[in-house]
Every structure is written in structure tokens, then in C-alpha cells.
C-alpha positions as CSV (number, residue, x, y, z in Angstrom):
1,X,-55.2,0.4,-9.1
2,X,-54.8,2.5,-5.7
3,X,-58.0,2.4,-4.9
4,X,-57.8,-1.3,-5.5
5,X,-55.1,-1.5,-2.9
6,X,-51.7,-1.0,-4.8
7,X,-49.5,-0.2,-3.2
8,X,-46.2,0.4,-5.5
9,X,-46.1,3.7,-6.9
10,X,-44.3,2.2,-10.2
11,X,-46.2,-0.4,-10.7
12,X,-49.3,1.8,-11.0
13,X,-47.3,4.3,-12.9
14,X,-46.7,1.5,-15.4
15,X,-49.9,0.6,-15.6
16,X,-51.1,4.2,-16.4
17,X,-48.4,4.9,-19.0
18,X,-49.2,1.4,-20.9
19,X,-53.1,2.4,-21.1
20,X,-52.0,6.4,-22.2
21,X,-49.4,4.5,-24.7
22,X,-52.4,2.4,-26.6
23,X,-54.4,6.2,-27.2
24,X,-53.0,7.1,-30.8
25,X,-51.9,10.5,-30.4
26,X,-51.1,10.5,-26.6
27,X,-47.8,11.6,-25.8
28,X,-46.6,11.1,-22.2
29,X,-44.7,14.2,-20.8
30,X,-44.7,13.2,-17.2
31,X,-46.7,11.3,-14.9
32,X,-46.0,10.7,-11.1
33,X,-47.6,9.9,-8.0
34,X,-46.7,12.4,-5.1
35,X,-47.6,13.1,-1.3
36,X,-50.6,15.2,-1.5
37,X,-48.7,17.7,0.7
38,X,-45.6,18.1,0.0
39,X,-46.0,17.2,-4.0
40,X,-42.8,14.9,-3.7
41,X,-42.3,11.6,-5.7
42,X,-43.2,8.5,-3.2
43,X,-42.3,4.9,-3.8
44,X,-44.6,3.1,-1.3
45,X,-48.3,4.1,-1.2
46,X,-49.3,3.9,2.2
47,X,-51.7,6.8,2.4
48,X,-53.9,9.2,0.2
49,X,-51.3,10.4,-2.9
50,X,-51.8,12.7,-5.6
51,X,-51.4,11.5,-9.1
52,X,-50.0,14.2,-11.7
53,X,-49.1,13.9,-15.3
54,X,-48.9,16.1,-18.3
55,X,-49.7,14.2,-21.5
56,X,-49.8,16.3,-25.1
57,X,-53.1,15.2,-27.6
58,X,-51.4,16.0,-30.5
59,X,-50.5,19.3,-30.1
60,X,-52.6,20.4,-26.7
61,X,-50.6,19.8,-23.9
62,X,-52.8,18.5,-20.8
63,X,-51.8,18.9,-17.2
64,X,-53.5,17.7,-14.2
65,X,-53.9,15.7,-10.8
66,X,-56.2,13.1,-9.2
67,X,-56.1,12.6,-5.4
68,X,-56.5,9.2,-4.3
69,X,-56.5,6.7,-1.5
70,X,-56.2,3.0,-0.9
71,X,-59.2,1.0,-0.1
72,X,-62.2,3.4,-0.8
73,X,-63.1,6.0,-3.3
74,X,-61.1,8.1,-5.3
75,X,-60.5,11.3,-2.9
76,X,-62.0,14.9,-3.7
């Protein structure tokens, strides 16, 4: 959806968190999309953001990030 050109950062958590929900045995911890610097929540995405969640498969807890950008190609 970023790359797309969303730019609400609930919306695209939403979106996320309905596609981890339809895994069976996916368990959402967490999952937020931050400024790639400073690793704060944002609301608005107007700029590259990182996107970082923690999600449990059964009982392995997985934790990472994605950076991303508007308009283009997933970053890094």
C-alpha cells in the first residue's frame, strides 16, 4: 500500500493486520509504521517510513522491519 501511494499510516496498518489475521496461527504482538530515524509512530506518510511488527507463529515470536517509500520501490 505505501509504495502504492498511501498515505495514512492506519489505514495501511489495518490492512496489514487483516491479511496477518487470515494466517491460522499468526498472532499480532505489534505492528507500526515509524520515521526511519527517529523510530517514532507517524500518522501521515509523507516520506520513506519504517514498518516494524512482532507477530508470534505459534510459539516463535518474529520481529522485524521493512523500509519503505511512496511511489517507487520498497527501500533497502
Amino acid at each position: 500500500m505505501i509504495v502504492a501511494g498511501s498515505t495514512d499510516a492506519a489505514e495501511v496498518k489495518a490492512a496489514a493486520r487483516a491479511v496477518l489475521l487470515r494466517q491460522p496461527g499468526v498472532r499480532t504482538e505489534y505492528l507500526e509504521v515509524v520515521d526511519p530515524e527517529e523510530m517514532q509512530p507517524v500518522e501521515q506518510i509523507d516520506g520513506p517510513v519504517r514498518v516494524t511488527g512482532a507477530v508470534w507463529l505459534g510459539s516463535i515470536r518474529l520481529i522485524d522491519n521493512m523500509l519503505c517509500q511512496r511511489g517507487g520501490r520498497r527501500a533497502g
